[in-house]
C-alpha positions, 0 to 999 in steps of 0.5 A: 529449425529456430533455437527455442533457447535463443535470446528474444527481443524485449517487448515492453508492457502496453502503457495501461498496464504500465499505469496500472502497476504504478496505481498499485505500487502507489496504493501499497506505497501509501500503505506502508507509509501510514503504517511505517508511521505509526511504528515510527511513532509507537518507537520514537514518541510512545507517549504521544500514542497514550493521548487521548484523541476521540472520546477518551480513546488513546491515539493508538487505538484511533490509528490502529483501527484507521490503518484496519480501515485504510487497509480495505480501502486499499483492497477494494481500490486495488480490485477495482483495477483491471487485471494485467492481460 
């Protein structure tokens, strides 16, 4: 009777399913950029964040609300990959 404990050889992922977990990564990566960026900003240069850009509207508000935005294009782009096996 085989050892079920024993060590198995590694079967790596289908090249697919490789490519999809590097759309998410990438989806997730231009996430946290965006929003890495606007902390970045907010800590380093606050009083760019207090410029008015869009009708009176300062630049915090306009990329807060962009990054609520962002945040669903990423969801719905992130559902629309297949699932993994």
């Amino acid at each position: 009777m085989p050892n079920p404990t024993a060590a198995r050889p590694r079967v790596s992922a289908p090249i697919p399913y490789r490519r999809r977990d590097w759309k998410r990564w990438t989806l997730l990566a231009v996430y946290v950029s965006a929003y890495g960026g606007f902390i970045g900003v907010a800590v380093a240069a606050p009083a760019l964040l207090a410029t008015a850009v869009i009708g009176g509207i300062n630049l915090a508000v306009v990329w807060g609300f962009a990054l609520i935005v962002l945040a669903f294009i990423v969801a719905l782009a992130a559902l629309r990959l297949p699932e993994q096996g």
